[in-house]
C-alpha positions as CSV (number, residue, x, y, z in Angstrom):
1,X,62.0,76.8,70.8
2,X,65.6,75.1,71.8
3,X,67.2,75.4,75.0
4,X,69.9,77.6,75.6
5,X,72.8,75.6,76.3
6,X,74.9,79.4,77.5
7,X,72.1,80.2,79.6
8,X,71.8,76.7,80.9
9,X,75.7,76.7,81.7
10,X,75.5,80.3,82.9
11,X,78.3,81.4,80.6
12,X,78.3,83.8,77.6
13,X,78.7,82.4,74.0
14,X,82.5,83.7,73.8
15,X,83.0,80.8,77.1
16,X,86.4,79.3,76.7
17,X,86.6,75.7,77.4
18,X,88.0,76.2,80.9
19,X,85.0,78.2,81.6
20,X,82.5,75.6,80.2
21,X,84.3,72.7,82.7
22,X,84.1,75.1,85.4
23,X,80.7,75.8,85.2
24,X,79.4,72.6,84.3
25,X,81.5,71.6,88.0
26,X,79.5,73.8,90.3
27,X,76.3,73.3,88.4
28,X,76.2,69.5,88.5
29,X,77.6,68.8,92.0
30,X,74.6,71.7,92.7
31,X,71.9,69.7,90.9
32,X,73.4,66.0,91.1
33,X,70.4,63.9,92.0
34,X,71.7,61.9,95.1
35,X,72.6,65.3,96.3
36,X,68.7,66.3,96.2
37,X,66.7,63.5,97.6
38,X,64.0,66.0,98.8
39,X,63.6,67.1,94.8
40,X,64.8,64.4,92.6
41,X,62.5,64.8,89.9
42,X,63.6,68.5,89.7
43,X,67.1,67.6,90.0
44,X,67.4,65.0,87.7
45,X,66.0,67.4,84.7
46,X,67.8,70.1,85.7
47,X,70.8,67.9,86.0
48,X,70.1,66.1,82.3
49,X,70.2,69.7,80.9
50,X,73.6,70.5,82.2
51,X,74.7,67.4,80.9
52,X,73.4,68.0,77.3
53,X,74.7,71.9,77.1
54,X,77.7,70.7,78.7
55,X,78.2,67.7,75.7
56,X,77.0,69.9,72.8
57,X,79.6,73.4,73.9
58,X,82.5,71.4,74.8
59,X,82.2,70.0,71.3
60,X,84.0,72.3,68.6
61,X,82.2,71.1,65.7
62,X,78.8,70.5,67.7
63,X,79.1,73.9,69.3
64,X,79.6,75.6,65.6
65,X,76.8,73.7,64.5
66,X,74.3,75.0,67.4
67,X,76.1,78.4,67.3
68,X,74.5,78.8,63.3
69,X,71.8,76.5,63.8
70,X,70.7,76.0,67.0
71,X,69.5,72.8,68.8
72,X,67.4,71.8,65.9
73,X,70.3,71.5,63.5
74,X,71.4,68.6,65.8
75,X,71.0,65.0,65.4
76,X,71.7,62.1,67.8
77,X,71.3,60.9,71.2
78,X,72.6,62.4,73.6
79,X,75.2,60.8,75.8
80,X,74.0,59.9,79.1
81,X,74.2,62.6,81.7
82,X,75.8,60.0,84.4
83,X,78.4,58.9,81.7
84,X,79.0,63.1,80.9
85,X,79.5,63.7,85.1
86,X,81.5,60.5,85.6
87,X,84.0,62.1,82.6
88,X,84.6,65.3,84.2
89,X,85.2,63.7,87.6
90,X,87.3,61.0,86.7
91,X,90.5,63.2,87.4
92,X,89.9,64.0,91.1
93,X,87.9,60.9,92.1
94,X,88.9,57.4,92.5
95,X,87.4,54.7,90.4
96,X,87.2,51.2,90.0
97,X,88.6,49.7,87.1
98,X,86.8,47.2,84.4
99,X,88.3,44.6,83.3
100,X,89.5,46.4,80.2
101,X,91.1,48.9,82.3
102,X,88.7,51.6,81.5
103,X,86.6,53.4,84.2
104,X,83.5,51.9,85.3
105,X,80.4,53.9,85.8
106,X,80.0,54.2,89.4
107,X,76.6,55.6,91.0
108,X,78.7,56.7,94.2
109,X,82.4,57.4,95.0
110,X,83.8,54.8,97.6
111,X,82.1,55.1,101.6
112,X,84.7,57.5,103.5
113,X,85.2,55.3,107.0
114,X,85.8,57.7,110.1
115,X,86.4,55.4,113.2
116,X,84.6,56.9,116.7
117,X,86.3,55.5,120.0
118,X,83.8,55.6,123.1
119,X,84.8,54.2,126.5
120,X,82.6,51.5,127.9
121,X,80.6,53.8,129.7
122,X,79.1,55.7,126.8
123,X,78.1,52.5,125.1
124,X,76.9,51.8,128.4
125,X,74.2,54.9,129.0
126,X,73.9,56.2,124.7
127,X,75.7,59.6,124.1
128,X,76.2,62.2,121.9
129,X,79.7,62.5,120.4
130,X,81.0,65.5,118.8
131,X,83.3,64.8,115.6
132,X,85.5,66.5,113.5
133,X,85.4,65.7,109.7
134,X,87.4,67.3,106.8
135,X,85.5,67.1,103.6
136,X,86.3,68.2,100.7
137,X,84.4,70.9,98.6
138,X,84.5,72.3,95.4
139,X,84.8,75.7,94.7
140,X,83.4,77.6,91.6
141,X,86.7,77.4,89.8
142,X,86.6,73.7,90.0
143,X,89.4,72.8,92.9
144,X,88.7,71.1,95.7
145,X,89.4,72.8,99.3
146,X,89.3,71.0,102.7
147,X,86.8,71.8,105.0
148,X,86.4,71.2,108.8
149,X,82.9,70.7,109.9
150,X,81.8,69.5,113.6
151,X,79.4,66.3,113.5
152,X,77.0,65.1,116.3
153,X,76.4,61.3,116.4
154,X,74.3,59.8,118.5
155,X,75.7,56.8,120.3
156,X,73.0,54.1,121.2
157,X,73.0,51.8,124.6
158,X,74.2,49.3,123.5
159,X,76.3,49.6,120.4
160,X,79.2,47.6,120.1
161,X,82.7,48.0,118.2
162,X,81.9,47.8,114.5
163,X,78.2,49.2,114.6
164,X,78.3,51.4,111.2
165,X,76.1,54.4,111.2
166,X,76.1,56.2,107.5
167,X,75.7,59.7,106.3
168,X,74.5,59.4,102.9
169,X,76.0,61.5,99.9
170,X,78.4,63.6,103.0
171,X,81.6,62.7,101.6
172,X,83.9,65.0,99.2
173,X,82.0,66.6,96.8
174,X,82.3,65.7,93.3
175,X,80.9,61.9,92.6
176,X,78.5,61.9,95.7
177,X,80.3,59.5,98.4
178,X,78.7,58.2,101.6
179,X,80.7,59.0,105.2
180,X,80.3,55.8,107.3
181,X,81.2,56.5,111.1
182,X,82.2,53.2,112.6
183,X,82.3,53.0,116.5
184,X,85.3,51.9,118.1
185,X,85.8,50.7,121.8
186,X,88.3,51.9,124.0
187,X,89.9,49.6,127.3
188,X,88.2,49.2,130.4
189,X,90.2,49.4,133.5
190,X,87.8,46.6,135.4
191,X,85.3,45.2,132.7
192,X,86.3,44.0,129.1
193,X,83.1,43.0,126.6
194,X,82.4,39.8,125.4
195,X,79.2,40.3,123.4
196,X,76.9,41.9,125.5
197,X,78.6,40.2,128.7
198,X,80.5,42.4,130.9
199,X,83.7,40.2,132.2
200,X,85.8,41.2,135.0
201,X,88.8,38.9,136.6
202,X,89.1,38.6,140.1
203,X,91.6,37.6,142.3
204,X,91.1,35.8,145.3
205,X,93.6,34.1,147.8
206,X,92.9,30.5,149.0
207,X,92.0,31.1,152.0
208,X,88.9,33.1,150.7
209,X,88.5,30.3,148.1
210,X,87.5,28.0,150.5
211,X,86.2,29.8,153.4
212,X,84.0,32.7,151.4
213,X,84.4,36.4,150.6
214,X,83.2,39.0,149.8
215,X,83.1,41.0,146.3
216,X,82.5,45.1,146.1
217,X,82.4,46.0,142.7
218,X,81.3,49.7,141.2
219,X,78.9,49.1,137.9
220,X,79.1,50.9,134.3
221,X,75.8,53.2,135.8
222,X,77.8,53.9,139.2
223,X,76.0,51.6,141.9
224,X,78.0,49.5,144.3
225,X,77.4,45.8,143.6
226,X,77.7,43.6,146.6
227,X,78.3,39.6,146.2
228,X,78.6,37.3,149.0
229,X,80.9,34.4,148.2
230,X,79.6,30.9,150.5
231,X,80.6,28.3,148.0
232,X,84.3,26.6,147.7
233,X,86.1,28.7,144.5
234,X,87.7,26.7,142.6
235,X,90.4,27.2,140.1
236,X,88.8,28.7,136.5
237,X,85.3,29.0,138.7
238,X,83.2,31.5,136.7
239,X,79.9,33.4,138.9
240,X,77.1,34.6,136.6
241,X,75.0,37.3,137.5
242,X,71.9,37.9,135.5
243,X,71.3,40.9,133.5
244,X,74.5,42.8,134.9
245,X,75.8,43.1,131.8
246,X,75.1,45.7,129.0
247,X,72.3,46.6,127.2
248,X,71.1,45.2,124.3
249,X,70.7,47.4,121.2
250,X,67.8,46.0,119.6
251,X,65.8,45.0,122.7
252,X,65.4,47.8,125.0
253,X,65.3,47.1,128.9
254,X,67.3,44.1,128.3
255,X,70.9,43.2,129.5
256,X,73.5,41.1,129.1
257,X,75.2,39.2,132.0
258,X,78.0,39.8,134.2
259,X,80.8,37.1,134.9
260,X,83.2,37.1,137.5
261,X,85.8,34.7,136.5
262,X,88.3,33.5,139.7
263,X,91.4,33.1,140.1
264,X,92.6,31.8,143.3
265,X,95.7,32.4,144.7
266,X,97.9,29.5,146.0
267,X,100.9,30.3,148.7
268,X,104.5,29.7,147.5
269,X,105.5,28.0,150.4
270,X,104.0,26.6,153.8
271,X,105.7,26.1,157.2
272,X,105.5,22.1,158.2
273,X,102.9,23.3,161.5
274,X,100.7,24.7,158.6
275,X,100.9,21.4,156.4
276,X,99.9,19.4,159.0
277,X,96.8,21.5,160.5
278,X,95.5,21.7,156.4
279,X,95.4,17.7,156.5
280,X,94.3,17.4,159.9
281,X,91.0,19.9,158.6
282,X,90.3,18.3,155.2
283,X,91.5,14.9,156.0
284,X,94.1,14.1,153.5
């Protein structure tokens, strides 16, 4: 015995074209393989069956022919259920072109970007970051309404502007599209990133540069870092501090560094007493 392509499209046999696209909508995007990777097998025949009663009733002559026949009276292959989805979609979803101009077959709309800033800190320590996404879903009738929903990502240590962490198949509904969260960086009043190198500028005026200082700075995790300056600064000097800096994603318990770069401070102008007691000390 056939199948039973109303049955199979939950509609009755006086189903008006409308109601046939309608139906065949919610069914597919229900039973759509990529959106069942726990089931696939499952899916993909229940999917290949909406397909094929979707083809046959959507056909006039085809659907006369089943109507007074049934399945057995007919022939041919059936088109190919991804070709049959990619049809019906093709109106509300973007697609890339051939070089014919016709529509190429994609597997997967376009990956929806969504850009998530953290501040140096929560790349710093890992974090959970609440986002809100508006996707949009398809109703039994076949439009398309917006949807907020509230995402948690998890931010690693580590991470850095650009990391991409993807949601598979969590984009509009319709042809299955990925949602790719890419992590953003916002400024740092003291440090700014170079790698995983924390940098931070410091000012000094000459008088420290050549005598010593001190340095008090408050690290990403909140301790007080104290540096004791002995050596002569000089101009574009640069201080490296081992594993000050931040963590590094993909080797846990290691750091990067941290780099004090100088910039000293000259005077504008010195009195002629001054002049002379600065070449009497370093013997210009």
């Amino acid at each position: 015995m056939g199948f039973d392509y109303y049955n199979i499209l939950k509609v009755n046999r006086s189903a008006t074209d409308e109601d046939l696209k309608k139906s065949y909508r919610r069914l597919a995007i229900r039973w759509h393989p990529d959106k069942n990777p726990s089931n696939k097998e499952e899916a993909e025949a229940k999917f290949k069956q909406i397909s094929e009663a979707y083809e046959v009733l959507s056909d006039a002559q085809r659907r006369a022919i089943y109507d007074q026949h049934g399945e057995e009276g007919l022939k041919g292959v059936p088109r190919d259920a991804e070709d049959i989805f990619t049809e019906i979609f093709a109106r509300s979803t973007r697609f890339q072109a051939d070089g014919s101009g016709s529509a190429a077959r994609p597997w997967k709309a376009p990956a929806v970007e969504r850009k998530l800033a953290c501040s140096l800190e929560e790349l710093y320590h890992g974090t959970e970051k609440k986002m809100n996404i508006s996707r949009g879903v398809m109703q039994p009738d076949g439009r398309t309404v917006p949807e907020n929903e509230v995402w948690t990502v998890e931010v690693k240590p580590g991470w850095k502007r650009g990391t991409k962490i993807t949601f598979p198949s969590k984009g509009n509904d319709g042809l299955p599209a990925d949602v790719v969260i890419v992590i953003d960086e916002k400024p740092h009043d003291v440090y700014k990133r170079d790698g995983n190198d924390l940098v931070v500028h410091h000012k000094i005026p000459l008088v420290d540069a050549l005598t010593g200082t001190g340095i008090n700075l408050k690290t990403l995790d909140g301790r007080d870092l104290v540096i004791e300056m002995t050596d002569v600064v000089k101009p574009s000097y640069e201080l490296v501090i081992q594993s000050e800096g931040m963590p590094v994603a993909r080797e846990p318990g290691k750091k990067g560094n941290l780099v004090i770069k100088f910039d000293v401070k000259f005077p504008s102008r010195l009195a002629p007493e001054q002049r002379a007691a600065i070449r009497r000390i370093l013997g210009g």
